[in-house]
VOGU-3710 file (C-alpha; in Angstrom, 3 decimals, decimal comma):
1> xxxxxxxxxx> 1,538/-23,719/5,687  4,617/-23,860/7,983  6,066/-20,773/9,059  9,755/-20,309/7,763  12,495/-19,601/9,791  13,371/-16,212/9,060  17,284/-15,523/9,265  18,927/-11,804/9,090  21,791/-10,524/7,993  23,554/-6,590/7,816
11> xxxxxxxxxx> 25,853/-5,812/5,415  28,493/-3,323/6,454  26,659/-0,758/3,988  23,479/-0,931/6,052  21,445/-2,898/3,943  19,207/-5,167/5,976  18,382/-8,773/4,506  14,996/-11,056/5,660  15,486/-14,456/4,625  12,694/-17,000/4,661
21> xxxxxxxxxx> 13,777/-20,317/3,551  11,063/-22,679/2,247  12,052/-26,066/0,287  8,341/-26,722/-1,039  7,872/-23,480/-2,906  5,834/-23,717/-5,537  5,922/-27,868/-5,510  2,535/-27,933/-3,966  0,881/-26,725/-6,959  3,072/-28,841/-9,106
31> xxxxxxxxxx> 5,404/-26,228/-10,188  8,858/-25,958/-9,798  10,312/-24,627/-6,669  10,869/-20,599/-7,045  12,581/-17,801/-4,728  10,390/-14,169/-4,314  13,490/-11,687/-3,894  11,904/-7,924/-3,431  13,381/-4,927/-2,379  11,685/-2,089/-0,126
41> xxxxxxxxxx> 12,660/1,157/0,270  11,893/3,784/2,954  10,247/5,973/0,676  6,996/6,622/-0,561  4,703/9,410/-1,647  4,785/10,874/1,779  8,862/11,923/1,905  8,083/13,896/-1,810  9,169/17,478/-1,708  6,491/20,405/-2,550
51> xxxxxxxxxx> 6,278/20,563/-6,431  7,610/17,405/-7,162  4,566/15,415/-6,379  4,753/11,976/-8,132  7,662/12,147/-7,699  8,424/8,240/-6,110  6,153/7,210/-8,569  7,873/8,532/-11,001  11,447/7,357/-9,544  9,870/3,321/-9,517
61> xxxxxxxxxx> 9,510/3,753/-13,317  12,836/4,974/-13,802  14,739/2,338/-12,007  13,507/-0,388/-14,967  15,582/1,883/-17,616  18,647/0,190/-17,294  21,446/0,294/-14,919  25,318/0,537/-14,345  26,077/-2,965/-16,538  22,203/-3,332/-18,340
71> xxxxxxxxxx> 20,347/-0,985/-20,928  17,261/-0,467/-20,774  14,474/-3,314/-21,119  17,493/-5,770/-20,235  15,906/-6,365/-16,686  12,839/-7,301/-18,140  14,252/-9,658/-20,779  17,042/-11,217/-18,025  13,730/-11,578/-15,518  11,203/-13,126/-18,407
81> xxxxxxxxxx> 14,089/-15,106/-20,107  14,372/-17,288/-16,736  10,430/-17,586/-16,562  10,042/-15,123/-14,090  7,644/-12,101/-13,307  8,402/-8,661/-11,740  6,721/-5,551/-11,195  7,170/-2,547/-8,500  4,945/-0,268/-7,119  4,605/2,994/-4,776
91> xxxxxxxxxx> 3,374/3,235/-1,726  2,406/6,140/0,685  5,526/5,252/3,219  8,079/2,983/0,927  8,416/1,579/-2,457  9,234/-1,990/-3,646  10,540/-4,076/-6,366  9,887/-7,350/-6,879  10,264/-11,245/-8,699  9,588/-14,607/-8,783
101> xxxxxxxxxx> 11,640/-16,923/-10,496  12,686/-20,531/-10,962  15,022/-21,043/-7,524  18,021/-21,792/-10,000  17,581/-18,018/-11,148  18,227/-16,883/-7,541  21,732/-14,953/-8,525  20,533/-13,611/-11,549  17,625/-11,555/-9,462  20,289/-10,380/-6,667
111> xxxxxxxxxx> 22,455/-9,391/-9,530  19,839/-7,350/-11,364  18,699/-5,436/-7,914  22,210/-4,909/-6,406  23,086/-3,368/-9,922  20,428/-0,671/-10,050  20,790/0,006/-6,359  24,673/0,546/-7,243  23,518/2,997/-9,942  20,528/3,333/-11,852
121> xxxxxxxxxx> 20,632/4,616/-15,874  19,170/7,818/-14,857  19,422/10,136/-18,642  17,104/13,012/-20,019  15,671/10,509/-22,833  14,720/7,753/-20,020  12,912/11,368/-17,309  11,107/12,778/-20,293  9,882/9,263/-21,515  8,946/7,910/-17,987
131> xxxxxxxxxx> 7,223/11,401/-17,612  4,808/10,738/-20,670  4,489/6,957/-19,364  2,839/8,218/-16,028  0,906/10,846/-17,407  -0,601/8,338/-19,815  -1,201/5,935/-16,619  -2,675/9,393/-14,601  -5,115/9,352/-17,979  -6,394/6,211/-17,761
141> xxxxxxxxxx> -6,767/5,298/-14,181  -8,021/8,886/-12,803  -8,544/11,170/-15,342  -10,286/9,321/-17,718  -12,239/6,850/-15,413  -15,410/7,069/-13,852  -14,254/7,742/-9,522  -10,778/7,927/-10,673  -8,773/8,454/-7,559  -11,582/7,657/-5,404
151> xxxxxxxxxx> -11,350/7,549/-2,653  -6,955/7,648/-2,284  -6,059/11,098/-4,194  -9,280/12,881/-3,567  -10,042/12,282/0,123  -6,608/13,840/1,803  -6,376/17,203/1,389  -10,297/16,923/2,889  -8,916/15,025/6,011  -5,205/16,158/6,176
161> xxxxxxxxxx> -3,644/19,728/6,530  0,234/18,768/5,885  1,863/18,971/2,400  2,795/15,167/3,105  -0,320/13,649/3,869  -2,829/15,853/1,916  -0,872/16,016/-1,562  -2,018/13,971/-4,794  0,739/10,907/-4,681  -0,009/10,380/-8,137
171> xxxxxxxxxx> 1,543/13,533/-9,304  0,301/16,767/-10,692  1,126/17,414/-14,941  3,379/20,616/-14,176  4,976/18,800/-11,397  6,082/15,892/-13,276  6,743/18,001/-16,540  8,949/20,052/-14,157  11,285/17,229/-12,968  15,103/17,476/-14,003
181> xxxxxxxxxx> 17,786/14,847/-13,848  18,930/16,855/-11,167  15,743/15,926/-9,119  16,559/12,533/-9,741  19,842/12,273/-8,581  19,144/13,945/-5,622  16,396/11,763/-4,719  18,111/8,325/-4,961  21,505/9,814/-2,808  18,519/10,661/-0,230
191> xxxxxxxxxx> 16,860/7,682/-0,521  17,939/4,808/-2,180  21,305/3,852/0,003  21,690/0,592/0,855  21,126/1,643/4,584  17,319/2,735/3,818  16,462/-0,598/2,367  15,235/-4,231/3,414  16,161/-7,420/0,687  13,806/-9,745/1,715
201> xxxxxxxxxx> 13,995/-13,464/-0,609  11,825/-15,984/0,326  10,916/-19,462/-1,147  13,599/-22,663/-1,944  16,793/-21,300/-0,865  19,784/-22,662/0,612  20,133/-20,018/3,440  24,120/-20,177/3,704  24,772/-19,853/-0,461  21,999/-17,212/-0,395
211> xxxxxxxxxx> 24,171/-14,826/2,098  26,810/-15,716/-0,016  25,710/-14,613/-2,865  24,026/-11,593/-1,748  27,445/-10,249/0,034  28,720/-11,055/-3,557  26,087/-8,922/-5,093  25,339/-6,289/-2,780  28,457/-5,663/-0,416  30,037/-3,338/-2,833
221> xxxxxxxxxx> 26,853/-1,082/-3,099  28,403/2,167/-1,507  26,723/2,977/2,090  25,628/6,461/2,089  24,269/7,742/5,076  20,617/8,119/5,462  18,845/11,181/7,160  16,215/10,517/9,952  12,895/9,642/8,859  10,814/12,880/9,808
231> xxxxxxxxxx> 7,481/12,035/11,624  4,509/12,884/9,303  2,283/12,928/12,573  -0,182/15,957/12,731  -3,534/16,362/14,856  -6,458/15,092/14,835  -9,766/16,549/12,747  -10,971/19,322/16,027  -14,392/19,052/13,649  -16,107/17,513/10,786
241> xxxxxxxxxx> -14,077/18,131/7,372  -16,227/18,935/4,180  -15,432/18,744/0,408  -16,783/18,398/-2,673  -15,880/16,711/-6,457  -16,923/16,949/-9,541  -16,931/14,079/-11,477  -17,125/14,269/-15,174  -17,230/10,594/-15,880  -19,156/9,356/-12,644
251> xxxxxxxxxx> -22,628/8,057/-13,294  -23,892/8,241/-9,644  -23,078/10,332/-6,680  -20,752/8,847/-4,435  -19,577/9,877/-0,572  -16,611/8,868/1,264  -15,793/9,334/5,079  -12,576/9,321/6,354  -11,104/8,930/10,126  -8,393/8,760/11,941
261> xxxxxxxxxx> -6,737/5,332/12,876  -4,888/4,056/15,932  -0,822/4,133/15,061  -0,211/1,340/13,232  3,075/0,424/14,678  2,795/1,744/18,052  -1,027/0,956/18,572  -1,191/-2,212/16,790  -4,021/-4,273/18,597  -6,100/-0,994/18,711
271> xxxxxxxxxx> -5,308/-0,937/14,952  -6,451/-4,490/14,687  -9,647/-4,133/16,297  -10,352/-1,384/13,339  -9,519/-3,852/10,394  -12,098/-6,164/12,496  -14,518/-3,589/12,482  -14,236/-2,524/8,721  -15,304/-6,193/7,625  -17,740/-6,677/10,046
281> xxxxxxxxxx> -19,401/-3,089/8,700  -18,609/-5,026/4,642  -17,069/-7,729/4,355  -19,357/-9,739/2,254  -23,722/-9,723/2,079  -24,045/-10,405/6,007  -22,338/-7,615/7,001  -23,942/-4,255/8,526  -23,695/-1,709/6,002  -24,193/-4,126/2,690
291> xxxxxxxxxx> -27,558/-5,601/5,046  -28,741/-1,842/6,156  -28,059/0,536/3,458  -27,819/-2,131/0,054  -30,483/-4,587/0,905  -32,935/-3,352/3,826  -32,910/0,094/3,187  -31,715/0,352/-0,685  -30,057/3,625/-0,123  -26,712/2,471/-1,865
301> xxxxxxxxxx> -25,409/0,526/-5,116  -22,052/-0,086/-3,275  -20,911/0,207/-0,277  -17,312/-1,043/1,393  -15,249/0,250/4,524  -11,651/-0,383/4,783  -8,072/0,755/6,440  -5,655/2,342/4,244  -5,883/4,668/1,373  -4,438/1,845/-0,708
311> xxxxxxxxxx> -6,899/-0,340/-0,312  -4,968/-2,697/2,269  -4,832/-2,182/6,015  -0,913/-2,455/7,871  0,481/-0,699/4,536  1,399/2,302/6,119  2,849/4,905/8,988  0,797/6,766/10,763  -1,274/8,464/9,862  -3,314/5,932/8,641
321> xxxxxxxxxx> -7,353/6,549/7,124  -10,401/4,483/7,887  -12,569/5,008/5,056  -16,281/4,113/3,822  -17,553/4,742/0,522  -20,586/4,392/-1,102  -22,162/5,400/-4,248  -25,642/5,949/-3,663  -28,725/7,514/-6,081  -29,503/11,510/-6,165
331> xxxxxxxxxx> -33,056/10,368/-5,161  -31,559/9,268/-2,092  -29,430/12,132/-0,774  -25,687/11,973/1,226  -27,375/12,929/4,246  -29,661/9,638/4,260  -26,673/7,561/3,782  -24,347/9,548/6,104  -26,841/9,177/8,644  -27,794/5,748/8,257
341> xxxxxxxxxx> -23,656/4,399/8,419  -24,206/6,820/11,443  -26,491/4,770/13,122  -24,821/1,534/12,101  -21,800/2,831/13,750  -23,524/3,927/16,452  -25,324/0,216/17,440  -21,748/-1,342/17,054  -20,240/1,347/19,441  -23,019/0,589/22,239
351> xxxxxxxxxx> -23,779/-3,285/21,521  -20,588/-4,419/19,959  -20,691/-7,194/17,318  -22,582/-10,894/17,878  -20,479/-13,714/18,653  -21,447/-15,083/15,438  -20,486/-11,852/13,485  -16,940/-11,431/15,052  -16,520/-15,172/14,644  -17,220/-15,246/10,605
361> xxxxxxxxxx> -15,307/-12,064/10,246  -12,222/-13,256/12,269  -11,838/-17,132/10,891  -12,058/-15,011/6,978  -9,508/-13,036/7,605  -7,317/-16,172/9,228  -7,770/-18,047/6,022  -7,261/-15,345/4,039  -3,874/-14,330/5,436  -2,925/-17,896/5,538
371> xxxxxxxxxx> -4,152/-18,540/1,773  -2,326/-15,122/0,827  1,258/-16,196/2,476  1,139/-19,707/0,733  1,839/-17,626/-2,459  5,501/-16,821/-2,308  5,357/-13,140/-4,013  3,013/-12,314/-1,088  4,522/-13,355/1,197  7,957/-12,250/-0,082
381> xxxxxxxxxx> 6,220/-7,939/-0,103  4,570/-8,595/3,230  7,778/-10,102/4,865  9,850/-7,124/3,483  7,304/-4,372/4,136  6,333/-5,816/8,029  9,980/-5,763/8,343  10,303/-2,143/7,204  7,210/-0,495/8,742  7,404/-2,830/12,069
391> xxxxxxxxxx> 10,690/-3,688/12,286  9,319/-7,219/12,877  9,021/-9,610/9,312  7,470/-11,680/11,786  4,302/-10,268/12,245  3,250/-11,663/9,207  2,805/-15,058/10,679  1,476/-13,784/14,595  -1,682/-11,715/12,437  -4,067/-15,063/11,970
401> xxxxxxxxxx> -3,780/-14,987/16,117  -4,201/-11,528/17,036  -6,843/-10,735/14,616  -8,415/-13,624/16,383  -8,119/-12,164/19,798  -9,851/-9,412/18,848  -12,623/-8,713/21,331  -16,005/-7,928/20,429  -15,287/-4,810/23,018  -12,399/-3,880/21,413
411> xxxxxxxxxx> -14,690/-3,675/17,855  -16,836/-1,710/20,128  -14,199/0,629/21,042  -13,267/1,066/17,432  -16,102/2,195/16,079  -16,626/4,718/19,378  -13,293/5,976/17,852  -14,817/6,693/14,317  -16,600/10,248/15,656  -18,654/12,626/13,070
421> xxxxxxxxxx> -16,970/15,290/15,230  -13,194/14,306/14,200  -13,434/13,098/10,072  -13,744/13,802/6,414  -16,865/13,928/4,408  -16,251/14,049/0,848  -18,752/14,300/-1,739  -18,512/13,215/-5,114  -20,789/14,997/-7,894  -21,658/13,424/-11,420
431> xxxxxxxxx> -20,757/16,585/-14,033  -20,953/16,890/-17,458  -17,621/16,831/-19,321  -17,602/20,881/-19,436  -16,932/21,254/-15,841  -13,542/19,516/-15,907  -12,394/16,641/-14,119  -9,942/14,949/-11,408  -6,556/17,303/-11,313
//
């Protein structure tokens, strides 16, 4: 694909706007041309206060229950009605919203995002029914599932010492019971001003009538002034971290290690090397662990390494968490398969990768990044979320080159980073149903 040319614009209430112009979106697949428009906001699990966990969560569900001109389920039907999808979702640093529509439905999505950014229908009926929503979403995907929060809710508090990293971002049932409308107020004057948030609309847009029509939607969105981010740095592991789980639903044991990773922002080659090293380790049957401990060895029934508790590397702050997990057999023990990703890390750390490994791993992940970004809701969330994590939307397009430049040294220095002296060992237990499950 061909890169856009990414224009910006500042409103006078702060609000920051990416625009990525691209006539043939959604032609080449025979469709008619669309516009992504998303909206990110600078806060995520991490910035919840102490009881409230959830809490952002919580807040993305609320902001689809109507708004200053729309009652509720009117955003979906306006979004729908023009053929259009939309969804949001929470992350650990920011949360976004998000559609993709027909490009002649480009004012109707500004309209519906300026309008709950102006003010959201924030009522008693809409908290205590988005409560029971997530708690019914906390039932199915953790509480009821076999490794529900696996390795993202249960790892943290193993690895992390600070409220802010270490707390469950899915929310705890007294927490979420325990939030007032007063909590929700508060939380979108803190955080959802214009000033802590980055429009980003991509796809078959006429840049000039697109600034147009967002000053027309957006400008009179009052700016409220937005505190400093705080830093949610603390130190590194001084020793190996240990803790258990019981899993009431789990049919086999399962372990997961968790390090430290390089900044993101301010270490972002060293960074790179590290997603480099993850799919070399499992990225597919040739790799090192899914060879050693799934096929040689037959120690494991699954086995994957990755960075970012959310499953996608460059999705967060720091601190960020390499992780490997692997469910493995009681026969077989955690320390056989702790020791044997050991050793595996240990060969990479002296010998570095083959040509031929870093080469496979490297051209994937090019073609991956460039398959991912020729869908415009992609690359619509990535633009908006590089620009607000990185300051830089254009990172997005430089990744295909620097994950090529990746070294097989630097892999080698990556995985001399990843020490059994500094990280988290969690072990996950099968348990019957009496001893309780994920809280």
């Amino acid at each position: 694909m061909v890169e856009p040319q990414l224009h910006r614009v500042t409103l006078p209430n702060g609000l920051r706007v990416v625009l990525a112009p691209d006539s043939a979106a959604g032609q080449a697949s025979g469709q008619a041309p669309v516009v992504g428009v998303s909206v990110h906001y600078d806060v995520g699990f991490r910035s919840e206060p102490e009881g409230r966990t959830g809490f952002a969560h919580l807040f993305e569900h609320l902001m689809f229950q109507g708004s200053e001109s729309l009652e509720k389920l009117a955003h979906f039907r306006h979004v729908q009605g023009s053929g259009g999808t939309f969804n949001g979702s929470t992350h650990q640093d920011y949360t976004d919203y998000y559609q993709v529509l027909p490009s002649a439905a480009l004012e109707r999505a500004l309209f519906l995002e300026a309008d709950r950014m102006r003010a959201p229908k924030i009522t008693e009926e809409n908290l205590r029914n988005q409560v029971d929503v997530v708690k019914e979403e906390i039932r199915l995907n953790v509480l009821n599932r076999p490794y529900g929060g696996f390795p993202w809710i249960l790892l943290p508090p193993v690895l992390y010492s600070t409220f802010a990293n270490a707390h469950n971002g899915y929310g705890d049932f007294t927490d979420l019971e325990q939030a007032t409308v007063d909590d929700c107020a508060a939380f979108f004057d803190t955080y959802y001003a214009p000033g802590n948030a980055v429009l980003t609309v991509a796809g078959d847009i006429d840049v000039e009538r697109t600034v147009d029509l967002v000053h027309k939607h957006f400008g009179d969105v009052p700016a409220r002034e937005v505190a400093p981010r705080p830093s949610f740095g603390e130190p590194f592991p001084a020793g190996e971290l240990r803790g258990k789980h019981a899993d009431p639903h789990a049919p086999l044991p399962a372990v997961a290690l968790g390090y430290r990773l390089p900044d993101p922002v301010g270490e972002l080659d060293a960074y790179l090397a590290d997603v480099v090293l993850a799919a070399v380790l499992s990225d597919g049957d040739a790799s090192r662990l899914q060879q050693r401990l799934l096929h040689q060895d037959s120690l494991v029934v699954d086995v994957h390494a990755g960075c970012g508790l959310m499953g996608a590397p460059l999705d967060a702050r720091d601190p960020d968490t390499f992780t490997i997990t692997a469910i493995h057999t009681p026969e077989v023990g955690l320390d056989r398969v702790v020791g044997a990703i050991d050793e595996e890390l240990e060969k990479l750390a002296t010998d570095g990768p083959t040509a031929d490994e870093l080469a496979r791993v490297t051209a994937r992940w090019a073609a991956s990044l460039h398959r991912e970004h020729d869908r415009v809701i992609s690359r619509t969330l990535d633009l908006g979320s590089a620009e607000l994590l990185h300051g830089r939307a254009e990172l997005i397009s430089e990744l295909p080159r620097r994950i090529g430049e990746v070294s097989a040294e630097d892999v080698a220095a990556a995985a001399k980073g990843l020490r059994s002296d500094a990280r988290a060992v969690l072990e996950l237990e099968p348990a019957g149903d009496e001893n309780g499950g994920a809280a």
